[in-house]
C-alpha positions, 0 to 999 in steps of 0.5 A: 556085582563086584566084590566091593558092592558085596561088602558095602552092602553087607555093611549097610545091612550090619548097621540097620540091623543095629539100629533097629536093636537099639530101638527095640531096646529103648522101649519102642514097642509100637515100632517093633511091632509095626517095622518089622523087616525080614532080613531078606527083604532089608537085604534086598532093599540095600542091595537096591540101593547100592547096586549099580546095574551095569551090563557084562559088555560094558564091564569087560569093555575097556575105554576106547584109546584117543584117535591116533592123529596121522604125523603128516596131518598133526604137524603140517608144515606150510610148504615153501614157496618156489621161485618162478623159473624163467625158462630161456626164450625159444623158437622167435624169441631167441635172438639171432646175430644180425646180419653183417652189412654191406660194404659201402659201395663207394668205399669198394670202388675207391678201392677197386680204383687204387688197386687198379692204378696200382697194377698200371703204374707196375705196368708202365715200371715193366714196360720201361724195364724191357724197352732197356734190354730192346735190341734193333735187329741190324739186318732189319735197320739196313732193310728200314724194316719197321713195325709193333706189336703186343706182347702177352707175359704172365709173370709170378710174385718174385718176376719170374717169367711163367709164359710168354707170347706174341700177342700182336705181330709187328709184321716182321718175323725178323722183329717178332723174334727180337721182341722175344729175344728181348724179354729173355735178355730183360728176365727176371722182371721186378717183383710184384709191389706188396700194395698188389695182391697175391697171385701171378700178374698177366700184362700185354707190353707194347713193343715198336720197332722205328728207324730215327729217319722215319720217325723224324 
């Protein structure tokens, strides 16, 4: 019992007992003879009314403090939305540069006939250059020595003699060394055109060796 219980019930015990003093006094015998309360059982009978019966665990027992609630589970943000990521195509989807195309087979050969015409027009613009420096031996001229033969010449970029040979006898060694002797004296030769590709040119001349009677 706590100590405002005590002084409530010792209150209620003070005013009954004025009560019942009044009562007695303003001339109520049969009363006073018939309610007549010990003053323990008047006490016992406030202190019933007042008392609240309250056990010692729940007195000490303070009230519980509210749940806590988790931050995370109080505030709970919606989470973003994330954007799909496209990823870069793999394997068979990337795509692979195509292939160069053929050349046009009519547009080689066109080619391949211009350069070809090209080398046999420098061929004949050679030919020409060497028959001017062709010297008739007198001795084979006196004789009526005759003949022709093919000569093999490999000629650089500039003209420039790199090789040269007897391909073809004319039959007469006094002619064969003519022939030579004619292609030294006709050295260098004219370039190679530009419209000709790079490198060294290789050509087979045709020589002839012929008396004006015979030929007539």
């Amino acid at each position: 019992m706590t100590a405002a219980d005590s002084r409530l019930l010792a209150g209620l015990s003070l005013l009954a007992s004025m009560l019942l003093h009044a009562l007695l006094v303003l001339g109520l015998p049969d009363m006073r003879a018939a309610v007549v309360l010990p003053p323990a059982a008047l006490e016992f009978s406030f202190a019933s009314l007042g008392q609240r019966h309250v056990s010692p665990e729940l007195e000490n027992k303070k009230p519980a403090p509210p749940p806590s609630v988790p931050k995370e589970a109080a505030v709970k943000k919606p989470l973003a939305k994330k954007e799909p990521v496209e990823e870069p195509p793999t394997g068979a989807e990337v795509l692979q540069p195509s292939p160069p195309r053929p050349l046009n087979p009519e547009s080689h050969a066109v080619a391949a006939a211009r350069a070809s015409r090209r080398r046999a027009l420098y061929e004949q613009t050679l030919a020409g250059w060497i028959a001017r420096h062709k010297n008739y031996p007198e001795i084979a001229r006196r004789r009526g020595v005759t003949g022709s033969g093919l000569l093999r010449v490999r000629i650089a970029r500039d003209g420039r003699v790199l090789e040269q040979a007897i391909e073809q006898s004319t039959g007469s060694a006094l002619l064969d060394r003519a022939a030579a002797d004619m292609l030294d004296r006709a050295a260098p030769l004219p370039p190679v055109p530009e419209t000709l590709p790079a490198g060294d040119y290789e050509f087979l001349l045709p020589v002839e060796y012929r008396l004006a009677a015979a030929a007539n």
